[in-house]
N, C-alpha and C positions, 0 to 999 in steps of 0.2 A: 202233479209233477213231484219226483224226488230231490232231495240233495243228498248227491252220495258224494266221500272225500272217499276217493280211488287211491289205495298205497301199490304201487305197481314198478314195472322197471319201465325205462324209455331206452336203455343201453346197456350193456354192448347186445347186439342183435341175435337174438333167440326167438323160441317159441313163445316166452313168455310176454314179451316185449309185441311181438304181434297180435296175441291174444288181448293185451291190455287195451293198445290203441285202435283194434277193431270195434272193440266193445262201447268202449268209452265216446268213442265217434258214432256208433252207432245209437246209443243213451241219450248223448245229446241230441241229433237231430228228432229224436221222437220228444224231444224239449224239456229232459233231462238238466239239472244242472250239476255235471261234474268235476270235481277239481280235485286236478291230478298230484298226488303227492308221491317223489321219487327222489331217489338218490344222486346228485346231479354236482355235487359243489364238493372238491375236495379239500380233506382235512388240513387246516389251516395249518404255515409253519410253526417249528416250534416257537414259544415264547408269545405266539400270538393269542389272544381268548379263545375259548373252543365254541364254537358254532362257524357262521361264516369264518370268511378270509378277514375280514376286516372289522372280527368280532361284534357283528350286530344279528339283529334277530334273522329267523328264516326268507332264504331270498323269495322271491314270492314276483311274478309275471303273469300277465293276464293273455288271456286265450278267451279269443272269440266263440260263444256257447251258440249254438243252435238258433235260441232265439235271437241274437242280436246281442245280449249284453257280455260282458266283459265277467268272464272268471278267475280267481287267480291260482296260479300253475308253482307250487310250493317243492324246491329243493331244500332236502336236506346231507348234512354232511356226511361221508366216509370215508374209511383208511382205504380198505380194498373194494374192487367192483370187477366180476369177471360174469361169466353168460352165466356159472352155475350158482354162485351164492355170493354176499357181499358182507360188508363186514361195518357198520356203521362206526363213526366218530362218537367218542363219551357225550356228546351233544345232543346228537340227535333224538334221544328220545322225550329230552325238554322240550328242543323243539318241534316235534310233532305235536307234543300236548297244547300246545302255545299255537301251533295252526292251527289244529280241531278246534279247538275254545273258540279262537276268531269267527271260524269258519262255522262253526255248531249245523254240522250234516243233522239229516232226520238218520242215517247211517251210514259206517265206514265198510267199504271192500275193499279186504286184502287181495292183493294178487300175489301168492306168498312168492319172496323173491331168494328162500334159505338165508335167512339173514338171524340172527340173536336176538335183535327187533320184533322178528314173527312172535317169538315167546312172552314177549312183553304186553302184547293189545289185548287179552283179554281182561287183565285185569286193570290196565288205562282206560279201554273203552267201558268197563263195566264203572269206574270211577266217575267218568263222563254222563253216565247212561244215554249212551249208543248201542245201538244193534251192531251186531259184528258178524261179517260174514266174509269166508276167506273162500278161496277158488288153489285147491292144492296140487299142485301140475307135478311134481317129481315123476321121473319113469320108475314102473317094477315090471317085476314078471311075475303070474299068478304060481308061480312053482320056480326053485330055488336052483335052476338048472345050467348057472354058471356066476362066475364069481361077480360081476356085475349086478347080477338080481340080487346076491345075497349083500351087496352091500348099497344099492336101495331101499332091500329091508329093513338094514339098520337106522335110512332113513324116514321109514314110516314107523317104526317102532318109538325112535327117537321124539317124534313130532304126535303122535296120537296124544298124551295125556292134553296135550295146551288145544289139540284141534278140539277133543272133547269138551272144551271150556267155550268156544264160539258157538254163535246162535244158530248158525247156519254151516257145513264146508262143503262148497261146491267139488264132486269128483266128476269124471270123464264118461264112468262105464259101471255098470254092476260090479264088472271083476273088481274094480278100485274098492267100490264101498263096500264090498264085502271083506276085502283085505283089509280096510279101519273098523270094520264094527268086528272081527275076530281079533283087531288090536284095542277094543276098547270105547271107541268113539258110537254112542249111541244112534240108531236107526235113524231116528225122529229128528236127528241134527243133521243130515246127507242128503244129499239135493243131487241127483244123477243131472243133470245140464249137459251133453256132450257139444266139444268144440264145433265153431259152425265156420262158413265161409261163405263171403255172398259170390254166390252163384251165376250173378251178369257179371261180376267182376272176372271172374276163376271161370272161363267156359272155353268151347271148341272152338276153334279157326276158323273164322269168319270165312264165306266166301271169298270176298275181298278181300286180303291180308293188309296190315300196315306196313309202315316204312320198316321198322324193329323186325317184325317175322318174315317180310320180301327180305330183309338183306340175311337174315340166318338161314332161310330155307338157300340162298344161292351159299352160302358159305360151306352148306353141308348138303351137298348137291350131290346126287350118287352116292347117298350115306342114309345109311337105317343110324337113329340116334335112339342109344340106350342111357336114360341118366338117373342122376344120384344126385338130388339137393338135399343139405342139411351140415349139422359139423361135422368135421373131422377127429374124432374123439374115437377113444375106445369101447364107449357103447354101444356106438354108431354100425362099427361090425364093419368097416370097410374092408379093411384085410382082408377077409373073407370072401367079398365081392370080387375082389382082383385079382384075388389066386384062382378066381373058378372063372373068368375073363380071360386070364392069361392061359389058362390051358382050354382052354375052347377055341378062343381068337374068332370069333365067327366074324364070318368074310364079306366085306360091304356094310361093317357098322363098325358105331366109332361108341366106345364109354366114356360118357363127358359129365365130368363131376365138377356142382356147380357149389360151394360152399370153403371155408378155410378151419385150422384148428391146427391143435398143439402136434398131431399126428400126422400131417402132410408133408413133411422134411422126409419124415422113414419110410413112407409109401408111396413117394411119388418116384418115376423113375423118368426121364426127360427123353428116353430112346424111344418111346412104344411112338409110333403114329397111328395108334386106333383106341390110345388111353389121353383124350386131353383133361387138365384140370386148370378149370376155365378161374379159380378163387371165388370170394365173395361177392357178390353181385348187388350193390344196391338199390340198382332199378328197379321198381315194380314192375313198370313196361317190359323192361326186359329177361325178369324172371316168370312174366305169365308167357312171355312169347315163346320162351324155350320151354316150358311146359307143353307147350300147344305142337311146337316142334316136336319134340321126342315120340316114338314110338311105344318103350316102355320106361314106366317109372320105377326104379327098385331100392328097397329100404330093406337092408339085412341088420337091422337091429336087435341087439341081445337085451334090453330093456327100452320098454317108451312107456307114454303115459297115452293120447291120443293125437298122434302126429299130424300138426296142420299140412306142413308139405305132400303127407299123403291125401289131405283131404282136398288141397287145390290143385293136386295131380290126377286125381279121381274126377274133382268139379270141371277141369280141361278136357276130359274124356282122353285120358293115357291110362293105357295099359297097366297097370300095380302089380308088384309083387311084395310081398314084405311078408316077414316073418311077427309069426301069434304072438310078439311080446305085446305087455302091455295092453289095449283095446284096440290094436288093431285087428290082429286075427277076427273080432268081434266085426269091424267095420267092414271087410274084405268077405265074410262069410255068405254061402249062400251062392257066388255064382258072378261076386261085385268085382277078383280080384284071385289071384291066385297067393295063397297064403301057405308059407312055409313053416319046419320047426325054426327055435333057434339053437339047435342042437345039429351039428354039421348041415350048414349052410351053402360053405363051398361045393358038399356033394349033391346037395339038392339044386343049387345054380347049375355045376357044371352040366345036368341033365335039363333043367329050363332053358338055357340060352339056346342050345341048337332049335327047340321046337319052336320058341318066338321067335327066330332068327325066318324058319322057314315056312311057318303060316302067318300072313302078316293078318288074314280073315281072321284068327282069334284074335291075334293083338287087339282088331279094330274093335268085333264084339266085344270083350274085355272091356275098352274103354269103353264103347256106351255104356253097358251096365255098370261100371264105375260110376259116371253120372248120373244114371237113373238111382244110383243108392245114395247120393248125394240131396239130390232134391230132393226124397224121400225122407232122408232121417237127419242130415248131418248140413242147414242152412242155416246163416247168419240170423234171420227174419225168425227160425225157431228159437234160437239162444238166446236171443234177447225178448221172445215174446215169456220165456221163462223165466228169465231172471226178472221183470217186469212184474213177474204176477209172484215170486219169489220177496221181494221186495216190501208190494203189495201187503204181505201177510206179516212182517217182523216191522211193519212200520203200523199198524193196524193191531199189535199185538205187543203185550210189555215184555221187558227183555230177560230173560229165563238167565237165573242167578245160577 
């Protein structure tokens, strides 16, 4: 058994935030002991001491671990916190040192959250002598073919020299580590892991449906459902979706877009009745049931890193289309997914939507092989059989200065 101190996000709701608590849930029931350390407690008024609200040490709650006992669940303070990066309190990186020390893991995984703190742990952890291993999730594109990629770039540029200082940095895909080891971060430190998804969780429509997918299949009854989960940002490439939607209109399907962001005010338009935008969904049940619902799934993204909603839209057996940013193109390839550029999107849409519209046979093929590429390369039960034996080796081995 490990003890790993997890630094990770629990809010606002992202990729990264999913990828933590799948994982970390997953660690512990193989009887792991995790303790999650996150940004949770905000920076106290003025005039108050800096750490907590009530100027004492890290708040600290216990979470029932796999085996039975009690771990404790450590926030620390910040000024800002949003999906993309957060901005810690002058405090917080005492008090991290001051949990570790308590807590003395066999090692620390980062789950980087773009924070000022990322730049800080390699040389707290290497002070500690802890193994340090981070898991680096920003979106790129392997080629600099709009203004979005090039300023992800900026983010991995930015961020190489201090990855290069960890023991380990978990990336998504070859495209990723090859993009760090041409910025500098050595071979020997990059651990390909690609994101997983458990597979009984994320699957096809039971014979039997439940109460959640009976009442959405009658809601959208006489309707082919084409959707879009994820945020509303300008990575995201929605625009683009809806311009190549709105001039198709294809007839007996509805584009229902399941997700909120800073960009849904200027693109939504409240007239369409074959464009709903359903907001953020915090069900689980009810975002695998509208998976399972939809016909096809589509991701026009101008940058990603390896997107879970594609990969549990694949694990439900839907139909995918997304564009080659980042490892998806990688994931879709072969036959799993129809994969576009991210270089005029709307004109590559507006000529896919008619033919999904009118062979629902592809559609369905499409999603089986979506799932058959899923159990194949991209499960829960893999990700963690690697970070296990990942682990294995930097706790087995002294920590490279």
């Amino acid at each position: 058994m490990v003890q790993i101190a997890w630094l990770g996000k629990k809010s606002p709701f992202c990729g990264n935030v999913t990828y933590g608590l799948s994982t970390t849930e997953s660690l512990r029931r193989r009887g792991h002991a995790v303790h999650f350390i996150h940004f949770d407690t905000p920076t106290a008024p003025l005039g108050t001491p800096l750490g907590r609200a009530d100027g004492g040490s890290p708040q600290a709650v216990a979470v029932r671990a796999g085996g039975g006992e009690l771990e404790p669940e450590v926030t620390l303070p910040y000024l800002v916190k949003s999906q993309v990066y957060t901005i810690p309190s002058p405090g917080a990186q005492r008090e991290l040192r001051e949990s570790l020390e308590r807590i003395r893991p066999d090692l620390v995984h980062a789950s980087l959250t773009l924070s000022p703190l990322d730049f800080r742990l390699p040389d707290l952890c290497q002070q500690l002598g802890l193994p340090l291993v981070a898991t680096f999730h920003p979106a790129f594109d392997a080629s600099l073919r709009n203004l979005s990629a090039g300023t992800q770039q900026l983010t991995y540029q930015l961020y190489a020299p201090s990855l290069a200082r960890f023991d380990r940095v978990i990336v998504f895909s070859e495209l990723q580590a090859e993009l760090l080891e041409r910025l500098g971060v050595r071979r020997e430190r990059l651990a390909v892991i690609p994101n997983g998804v458990d597979n009984d969780l994320w699957s096809p429509a039971p014979r039997t449906p439940g109460p959640v997918l009976s009442d959405l299949r009658r809601r959208y009854a006489g309707r082919r459902v084409f959707l879009y989960m994820g945020r509303i940002t300008t990575e995201k490439n929605l625009e683009a979706l809806l311009k190549a939607w709105r001039l198709v209109r294809p007839a007996g399907c509805v584009l229902l877009i399941v997700g909120d962001g800073p960009l849904r005010a200027s693109l939504q338009n409240p007239g369409e009745p074959d464009v709903e935008w359903w907001g953020f969904e915090a069900s689980l049940e009810r975002r695998i049931a509208l998976l399972q619902l939809a016909e096809v799934f589509l991701l026009p993204s101008l940058v990603e890193g390896l997107s879970l909603a594609l990969l549990e839209a694949m694990a439900a057996g839907t139909a995918c289309v997304a564009t080659d940013a980042g490892a998806d193109g990688e994931v879709l390839e072969g036959g799993a997914g129809i994969v576009i550029s991210t270089q005029g999107v709307t004109t590559q849409l507006r000529t896919l939507l008619p033919v999904l519209r009118d062979q629902p046979v592809l559609s369905a093929e499409l999603g089986r092989r979506a799932r058959a590429r899923v159990i194949e390369r991209y499960t829960l039960t893999r990700n963690i059989d690697a970070l296990e034996q990942l682990y294995t080796d930097l706790t087995r081995a002294p920590v490279v200065a």
